[in-house]
SEROPA-438196 format. One record per atom (N, C-alpha, C, O, CB): residue in one letter; x, y, z. Coordinates in steps of 0.02 Angstrom, whole numbers, padded with zeros to 5 digits, always signed. Atoms other than C-alpha are relative to their C-alpha. Last residue first. Glycine has a CB too. Layout:
// residues N
AXYZ ...
// end
This chain:
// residues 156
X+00010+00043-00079 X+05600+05599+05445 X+00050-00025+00025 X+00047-00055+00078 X-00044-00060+00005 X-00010+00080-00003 X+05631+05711+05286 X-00013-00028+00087 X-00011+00004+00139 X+00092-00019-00030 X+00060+00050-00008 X+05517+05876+05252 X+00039-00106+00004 X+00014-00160-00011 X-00064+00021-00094 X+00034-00012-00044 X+05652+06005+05272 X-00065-00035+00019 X-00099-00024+00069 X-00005+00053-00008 X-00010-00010-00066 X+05805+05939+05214 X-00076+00039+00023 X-00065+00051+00082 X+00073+00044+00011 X-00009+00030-00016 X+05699+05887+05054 X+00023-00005+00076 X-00007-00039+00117 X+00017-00011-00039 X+00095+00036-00021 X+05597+06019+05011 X+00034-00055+00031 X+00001-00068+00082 X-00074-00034-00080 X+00026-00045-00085 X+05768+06135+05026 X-00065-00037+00020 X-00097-00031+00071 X-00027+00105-00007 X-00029+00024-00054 X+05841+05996+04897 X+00003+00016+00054 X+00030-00010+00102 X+00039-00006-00005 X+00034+00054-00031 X+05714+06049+04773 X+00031-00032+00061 X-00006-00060+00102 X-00008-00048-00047 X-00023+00053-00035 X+05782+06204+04715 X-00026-00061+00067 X-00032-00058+00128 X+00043+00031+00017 X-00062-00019+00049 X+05682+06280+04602 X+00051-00022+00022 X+00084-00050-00022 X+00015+00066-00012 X+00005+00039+00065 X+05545+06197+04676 X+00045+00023-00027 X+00064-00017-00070 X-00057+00003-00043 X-00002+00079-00020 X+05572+06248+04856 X-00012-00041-00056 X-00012-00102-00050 X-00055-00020+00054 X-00067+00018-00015 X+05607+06428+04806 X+00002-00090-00002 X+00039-00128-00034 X+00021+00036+00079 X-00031+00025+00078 X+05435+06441+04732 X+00053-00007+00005 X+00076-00031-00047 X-00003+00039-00060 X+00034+00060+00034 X+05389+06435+04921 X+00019-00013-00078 X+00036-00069-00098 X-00079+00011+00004 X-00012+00061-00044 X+05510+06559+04973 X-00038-00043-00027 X-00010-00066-00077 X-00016+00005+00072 X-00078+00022+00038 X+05478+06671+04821 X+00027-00061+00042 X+00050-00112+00016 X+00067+00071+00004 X+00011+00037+00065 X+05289+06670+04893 X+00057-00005-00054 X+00049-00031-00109 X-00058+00031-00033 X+00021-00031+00072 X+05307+06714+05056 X+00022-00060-00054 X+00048-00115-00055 X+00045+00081-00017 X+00024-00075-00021 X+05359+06665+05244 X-00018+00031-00067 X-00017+00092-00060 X+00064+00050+00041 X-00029-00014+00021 X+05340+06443+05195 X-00034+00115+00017 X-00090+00140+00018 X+00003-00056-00066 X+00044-00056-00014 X+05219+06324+05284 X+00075+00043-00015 X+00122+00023+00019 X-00048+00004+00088 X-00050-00060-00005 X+05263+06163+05204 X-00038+00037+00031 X-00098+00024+00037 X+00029+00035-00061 X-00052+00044-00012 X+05150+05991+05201 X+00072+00064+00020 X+00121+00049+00054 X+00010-00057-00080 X-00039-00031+00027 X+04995+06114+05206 X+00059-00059+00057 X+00062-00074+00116 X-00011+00093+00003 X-00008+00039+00058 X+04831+06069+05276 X+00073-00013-00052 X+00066-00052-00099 X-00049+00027-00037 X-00021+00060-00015 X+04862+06168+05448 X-00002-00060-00062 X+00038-00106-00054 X-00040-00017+00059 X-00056+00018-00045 X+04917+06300+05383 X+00008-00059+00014 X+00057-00096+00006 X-00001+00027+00054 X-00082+00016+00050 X+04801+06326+05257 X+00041-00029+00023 X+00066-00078-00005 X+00047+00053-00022 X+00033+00029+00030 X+04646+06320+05393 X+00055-00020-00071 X+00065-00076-00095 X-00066+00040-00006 X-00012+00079-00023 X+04730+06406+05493 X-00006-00055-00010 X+00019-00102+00022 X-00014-00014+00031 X+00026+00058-00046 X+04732+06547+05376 X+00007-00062+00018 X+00027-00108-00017 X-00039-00011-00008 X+00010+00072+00012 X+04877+06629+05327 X-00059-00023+00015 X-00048-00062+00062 X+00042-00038+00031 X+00003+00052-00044 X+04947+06823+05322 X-00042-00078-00033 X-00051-00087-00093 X-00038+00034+00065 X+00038-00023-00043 X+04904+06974+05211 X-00026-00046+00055 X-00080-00045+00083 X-00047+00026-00033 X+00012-00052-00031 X+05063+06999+05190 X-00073+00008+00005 X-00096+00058+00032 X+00032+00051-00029 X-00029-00044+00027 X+05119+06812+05159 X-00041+00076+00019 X-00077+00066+00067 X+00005-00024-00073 X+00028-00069-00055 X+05115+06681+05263 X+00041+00048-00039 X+00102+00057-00042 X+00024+00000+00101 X-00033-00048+00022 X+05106+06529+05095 X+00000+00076+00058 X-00037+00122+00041 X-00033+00007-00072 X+00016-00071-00009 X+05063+06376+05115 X+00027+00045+00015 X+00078+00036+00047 X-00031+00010+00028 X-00034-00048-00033 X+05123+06231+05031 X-00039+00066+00019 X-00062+00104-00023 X+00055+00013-00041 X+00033-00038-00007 X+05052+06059+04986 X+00043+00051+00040 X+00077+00034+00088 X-00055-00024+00021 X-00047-00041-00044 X+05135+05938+04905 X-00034+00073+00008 X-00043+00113-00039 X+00079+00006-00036 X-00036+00030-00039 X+05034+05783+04844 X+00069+00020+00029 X+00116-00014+00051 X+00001-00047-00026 X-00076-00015+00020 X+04904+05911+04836 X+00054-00073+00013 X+00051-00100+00068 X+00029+00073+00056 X+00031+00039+00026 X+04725+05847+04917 X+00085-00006-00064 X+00107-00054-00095 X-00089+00030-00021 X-00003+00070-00007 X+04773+05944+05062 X+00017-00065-00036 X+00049-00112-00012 X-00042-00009+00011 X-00065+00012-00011 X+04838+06089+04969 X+00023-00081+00038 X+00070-00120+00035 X+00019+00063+00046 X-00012-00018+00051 X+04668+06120+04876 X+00077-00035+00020 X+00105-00072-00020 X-00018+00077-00019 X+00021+00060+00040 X+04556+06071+05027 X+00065+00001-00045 X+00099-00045-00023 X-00078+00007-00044 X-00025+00073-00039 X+04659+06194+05114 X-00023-00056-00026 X+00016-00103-00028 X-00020-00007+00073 X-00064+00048+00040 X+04655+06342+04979 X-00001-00061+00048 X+00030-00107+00021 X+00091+00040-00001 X+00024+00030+00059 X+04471+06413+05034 X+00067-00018-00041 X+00061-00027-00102 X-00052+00050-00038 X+00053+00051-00008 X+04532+06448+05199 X-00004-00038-00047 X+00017-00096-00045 X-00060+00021+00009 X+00077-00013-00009 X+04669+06558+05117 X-00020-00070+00013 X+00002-00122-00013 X-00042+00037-00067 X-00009-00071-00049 X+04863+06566+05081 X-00070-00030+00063 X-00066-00051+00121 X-00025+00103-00061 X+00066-00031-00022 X+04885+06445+04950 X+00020+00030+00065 X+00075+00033+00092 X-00064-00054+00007 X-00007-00069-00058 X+05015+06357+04858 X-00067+00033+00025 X-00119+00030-00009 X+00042+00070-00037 X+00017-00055+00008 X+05019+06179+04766 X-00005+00054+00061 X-00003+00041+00121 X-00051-00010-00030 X-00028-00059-00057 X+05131+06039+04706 X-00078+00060+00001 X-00109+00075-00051 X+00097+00053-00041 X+00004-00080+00001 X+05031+05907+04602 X+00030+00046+00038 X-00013+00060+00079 X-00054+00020+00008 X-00052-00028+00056 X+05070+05736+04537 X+00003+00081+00011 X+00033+00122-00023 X-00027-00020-00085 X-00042+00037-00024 X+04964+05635+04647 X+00091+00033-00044 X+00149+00017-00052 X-00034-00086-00019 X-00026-00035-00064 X+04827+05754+04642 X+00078-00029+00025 X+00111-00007+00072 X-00059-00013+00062 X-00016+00048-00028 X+04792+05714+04466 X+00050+00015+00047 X+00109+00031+00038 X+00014-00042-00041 X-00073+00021+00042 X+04764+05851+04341 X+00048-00063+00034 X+00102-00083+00011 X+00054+00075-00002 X+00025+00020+00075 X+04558+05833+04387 X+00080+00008-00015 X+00091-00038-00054 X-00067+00059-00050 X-00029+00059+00018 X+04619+05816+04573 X-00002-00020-00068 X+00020-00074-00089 X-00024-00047+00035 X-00064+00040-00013 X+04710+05969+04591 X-00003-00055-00024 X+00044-00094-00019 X+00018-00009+00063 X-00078-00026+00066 X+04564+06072+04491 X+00048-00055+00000 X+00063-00089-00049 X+00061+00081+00027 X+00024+00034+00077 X+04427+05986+04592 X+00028-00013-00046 X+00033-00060-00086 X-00037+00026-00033 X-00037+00097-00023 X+04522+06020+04752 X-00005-00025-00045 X+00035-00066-00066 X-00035-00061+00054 X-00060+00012+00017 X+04511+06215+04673 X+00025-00074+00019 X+00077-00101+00002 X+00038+00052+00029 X-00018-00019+00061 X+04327+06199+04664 X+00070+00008-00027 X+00083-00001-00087 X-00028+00051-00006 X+00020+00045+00028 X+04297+06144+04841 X+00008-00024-00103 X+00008-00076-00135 X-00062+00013+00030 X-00052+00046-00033 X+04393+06273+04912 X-00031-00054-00029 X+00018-00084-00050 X+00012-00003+00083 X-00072-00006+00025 X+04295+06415+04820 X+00058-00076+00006 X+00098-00097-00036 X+00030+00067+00051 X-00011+00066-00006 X+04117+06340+04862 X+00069+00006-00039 X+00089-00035-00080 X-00060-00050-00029 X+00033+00056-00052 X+04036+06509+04835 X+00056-00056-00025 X+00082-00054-00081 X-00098-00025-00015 X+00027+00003-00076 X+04092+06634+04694 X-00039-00027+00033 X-00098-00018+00017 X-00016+00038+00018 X+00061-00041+00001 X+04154+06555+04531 X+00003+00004+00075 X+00027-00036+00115 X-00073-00032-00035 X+00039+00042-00042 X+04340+06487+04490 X-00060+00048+00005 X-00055+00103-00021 X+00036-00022+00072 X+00059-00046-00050 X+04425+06549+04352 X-00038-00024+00045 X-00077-00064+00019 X-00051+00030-00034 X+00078+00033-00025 X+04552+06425+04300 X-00014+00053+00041 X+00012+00072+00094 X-00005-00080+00045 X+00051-00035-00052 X+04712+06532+04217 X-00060-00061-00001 X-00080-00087-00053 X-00033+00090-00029 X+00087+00010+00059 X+04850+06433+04096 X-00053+00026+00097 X-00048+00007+00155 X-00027-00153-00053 X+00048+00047-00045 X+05016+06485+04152 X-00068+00008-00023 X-00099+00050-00056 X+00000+00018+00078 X-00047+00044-00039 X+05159+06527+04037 X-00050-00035+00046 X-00046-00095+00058 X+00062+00043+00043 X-00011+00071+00024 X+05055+06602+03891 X+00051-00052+00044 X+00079-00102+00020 X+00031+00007-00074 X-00004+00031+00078 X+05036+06772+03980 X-00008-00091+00009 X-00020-00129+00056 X+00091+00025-00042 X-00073+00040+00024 X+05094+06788+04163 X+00004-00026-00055 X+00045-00069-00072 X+00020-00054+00037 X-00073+00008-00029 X+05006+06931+04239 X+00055-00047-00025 X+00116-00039-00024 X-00006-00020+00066 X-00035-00059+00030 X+04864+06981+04095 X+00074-00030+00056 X+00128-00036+00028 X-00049+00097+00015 X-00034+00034+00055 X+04753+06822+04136 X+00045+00044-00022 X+00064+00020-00075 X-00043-00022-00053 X-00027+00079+00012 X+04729+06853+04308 X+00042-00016-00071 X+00099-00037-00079 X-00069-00052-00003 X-00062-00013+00015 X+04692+07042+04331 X+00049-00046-00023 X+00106-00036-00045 X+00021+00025+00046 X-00018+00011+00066 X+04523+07065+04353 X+00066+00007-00057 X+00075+00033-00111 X-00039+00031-00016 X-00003-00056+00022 X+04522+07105+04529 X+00019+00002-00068 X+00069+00034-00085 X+00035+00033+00037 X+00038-00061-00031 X+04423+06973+04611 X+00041+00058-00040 X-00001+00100-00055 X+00005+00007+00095 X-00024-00088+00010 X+04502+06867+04498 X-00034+00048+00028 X-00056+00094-00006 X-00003+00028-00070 X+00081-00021+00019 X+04392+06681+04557 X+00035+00064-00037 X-00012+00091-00065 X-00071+00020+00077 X+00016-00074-00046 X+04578+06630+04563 X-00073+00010-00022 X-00092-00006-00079 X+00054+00080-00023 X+00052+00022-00018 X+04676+06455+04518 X-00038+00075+00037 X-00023+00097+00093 X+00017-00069+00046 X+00038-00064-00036 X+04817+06496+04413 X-00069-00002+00013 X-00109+00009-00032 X+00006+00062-00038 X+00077-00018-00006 X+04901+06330+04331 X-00005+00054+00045 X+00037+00053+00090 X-00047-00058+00027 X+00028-00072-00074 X+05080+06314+04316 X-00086+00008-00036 X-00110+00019-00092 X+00068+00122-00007 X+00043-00050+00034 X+05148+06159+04203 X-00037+00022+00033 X-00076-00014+00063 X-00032-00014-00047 X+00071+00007-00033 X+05297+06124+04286 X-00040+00016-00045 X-00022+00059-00086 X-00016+00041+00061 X-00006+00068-00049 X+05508+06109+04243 X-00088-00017+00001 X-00101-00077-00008 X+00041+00022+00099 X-00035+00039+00047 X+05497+06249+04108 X+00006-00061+00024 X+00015-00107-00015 X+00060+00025-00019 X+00077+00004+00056 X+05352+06349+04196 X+00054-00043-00048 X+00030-00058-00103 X-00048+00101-00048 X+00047+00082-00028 X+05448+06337+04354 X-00015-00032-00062 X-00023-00092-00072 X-00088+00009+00046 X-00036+00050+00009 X+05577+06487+04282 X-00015-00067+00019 X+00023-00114+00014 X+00047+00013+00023 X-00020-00005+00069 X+05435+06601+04234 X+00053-00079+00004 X+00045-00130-00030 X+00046+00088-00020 X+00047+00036+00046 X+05349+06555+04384 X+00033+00007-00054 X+00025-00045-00086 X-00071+00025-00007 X-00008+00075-00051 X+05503+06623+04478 X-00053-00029-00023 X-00037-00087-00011 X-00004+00002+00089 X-00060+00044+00027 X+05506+06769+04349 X+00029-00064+00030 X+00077-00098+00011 X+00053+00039-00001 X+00003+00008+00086 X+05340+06810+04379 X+00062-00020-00027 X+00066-00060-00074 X-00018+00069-00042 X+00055+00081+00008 X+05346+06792+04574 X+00001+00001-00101 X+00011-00048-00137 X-00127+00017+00050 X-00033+00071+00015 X+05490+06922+04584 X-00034-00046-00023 X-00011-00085-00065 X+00026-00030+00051 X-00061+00014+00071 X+05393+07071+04645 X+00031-00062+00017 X+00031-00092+00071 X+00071+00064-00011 X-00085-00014-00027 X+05255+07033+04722 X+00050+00005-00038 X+00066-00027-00088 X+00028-00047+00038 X-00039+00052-00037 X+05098+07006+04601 X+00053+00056+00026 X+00072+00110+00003 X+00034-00072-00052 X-00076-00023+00045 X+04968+07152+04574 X+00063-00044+00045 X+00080-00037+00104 X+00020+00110+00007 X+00011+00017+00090 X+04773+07106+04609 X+00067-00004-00030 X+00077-00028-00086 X-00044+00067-00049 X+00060-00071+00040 X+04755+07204+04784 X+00009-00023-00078 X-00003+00016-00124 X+00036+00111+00011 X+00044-00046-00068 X+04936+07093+04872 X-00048+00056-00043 X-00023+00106-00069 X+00068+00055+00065 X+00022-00065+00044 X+04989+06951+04729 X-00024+00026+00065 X-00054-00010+00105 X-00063-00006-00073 X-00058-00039+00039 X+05065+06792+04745 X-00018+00046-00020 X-00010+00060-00080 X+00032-00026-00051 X-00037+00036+00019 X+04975+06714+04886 X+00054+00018-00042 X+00113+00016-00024 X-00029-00036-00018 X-00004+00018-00065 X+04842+06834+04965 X+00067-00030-00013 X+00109-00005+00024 X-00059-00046+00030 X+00009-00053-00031 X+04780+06858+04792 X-00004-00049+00062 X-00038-00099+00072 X-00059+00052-00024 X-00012-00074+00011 X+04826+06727+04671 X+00004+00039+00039 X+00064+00055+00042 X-00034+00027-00030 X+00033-00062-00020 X+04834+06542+04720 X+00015+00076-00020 X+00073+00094-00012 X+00005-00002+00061 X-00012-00037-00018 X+04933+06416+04607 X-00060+00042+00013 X-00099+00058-00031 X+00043+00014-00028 X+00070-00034-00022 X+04935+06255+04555 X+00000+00054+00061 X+00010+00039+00120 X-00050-00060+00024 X+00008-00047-00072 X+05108+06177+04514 X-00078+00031-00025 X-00098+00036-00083 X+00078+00077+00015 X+00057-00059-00004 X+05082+06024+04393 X+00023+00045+00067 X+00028+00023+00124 X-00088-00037+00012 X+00007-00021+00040 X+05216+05873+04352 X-00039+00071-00014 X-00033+00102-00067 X-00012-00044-00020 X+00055-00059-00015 X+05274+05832+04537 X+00004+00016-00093 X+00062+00025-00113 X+00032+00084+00071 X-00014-00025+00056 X+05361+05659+04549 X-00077+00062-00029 X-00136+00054-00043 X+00019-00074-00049 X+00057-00047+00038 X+05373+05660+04737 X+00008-00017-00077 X+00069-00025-00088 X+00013+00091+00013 X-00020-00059+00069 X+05433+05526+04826 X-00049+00028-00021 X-00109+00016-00020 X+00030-00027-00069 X+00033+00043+00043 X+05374+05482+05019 X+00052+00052-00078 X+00078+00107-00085 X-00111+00003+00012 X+00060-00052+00003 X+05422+05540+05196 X-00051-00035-00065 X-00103-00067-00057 X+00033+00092-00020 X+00025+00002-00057 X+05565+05438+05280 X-00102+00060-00022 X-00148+00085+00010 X+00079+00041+00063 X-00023+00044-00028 X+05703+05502+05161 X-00060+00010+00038 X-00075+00067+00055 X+00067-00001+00024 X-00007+00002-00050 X+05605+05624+05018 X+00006-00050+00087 X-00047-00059+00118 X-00026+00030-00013 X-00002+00071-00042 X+05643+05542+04874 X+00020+00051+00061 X+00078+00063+00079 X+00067-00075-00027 X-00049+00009-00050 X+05625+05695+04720 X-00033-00087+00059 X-00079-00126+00048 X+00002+00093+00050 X-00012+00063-00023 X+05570+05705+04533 X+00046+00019+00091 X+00101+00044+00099 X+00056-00046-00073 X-00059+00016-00042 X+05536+05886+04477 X-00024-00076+00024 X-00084-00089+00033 X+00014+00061+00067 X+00025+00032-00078 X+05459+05868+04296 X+00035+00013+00051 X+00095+00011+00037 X-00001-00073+00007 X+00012-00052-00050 X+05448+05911+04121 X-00023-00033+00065 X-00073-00064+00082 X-00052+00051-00025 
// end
């Protein structure tokens, strides 16, 4: 399980872990977008998907079953707690998404970091940490399902 790519002029990836934001990211009030479950569904055979969310709306572990394994994070020191995540599965191996302030450590530390302007928008703080900046969250899981859109768009 893996995507393998050689982005020209940039660096290779061999990405074993996606790490994933919830609310803001793939979910608007607790309840994913449509599509995102069957676009994790189809990662979750290439990736092993992590779900990184404090659950403000207690809704985490019920969206994607036994396909992605949930980390609860605690309130305070959000962004510091998901870098923790990236680097405890080894940042060098990790794709991940985020939306929020408290994702930029998370995407930085990523050795593919994507953020995500999705409806309830981005912080700058994502944005600017973030190797992608992608209009939602099928777009961004787009770029793993087919990998050759990460490529024309991140080569030098």
């Amino acid at each position: 399980m893996a995507i393998s790519l050689e982005v020209p002029g940039w660096r290779s990836l061999e990405l074993e872990h996606l790490v994933l934001d919830l609310n803001g990211t793939l979910a608007l009030d607790g309840v994913l977008l449509p599509g995102v479950a069957q676009t994790v569904e189809v990662l979750s055979a290439r990736l092993a998907c992590h779900l990184v969310t404090a659950d403000t709306f207690g809704t985490a572990h019920q969206l994607f079953g036994p396909l992605v394994k949930v980390a609860r994070i605690d309130s305070g020191r959000e962004g510091e707690q998901k870098q923790a995540i990236v680097e405890g599965l080894g940042a060098g191996r990790v794709a991940a998404l985020g939306n929020g302030a408290n994702d930029a450590l998370m995407l930085a530390a990523a050795a593919l970091g994507i953020a995500v302007l999705g409806p309830e928008g981005a912080a700058p703080q994502a944005l600017m940490a973030a190797d992608v900046v992608t209009t939602g969250p099928l777009e961004a899981l787009a770029l793993l399902t087919n990998p050759d859109r990460l490529r024309a768009t991140l080569r030098r």
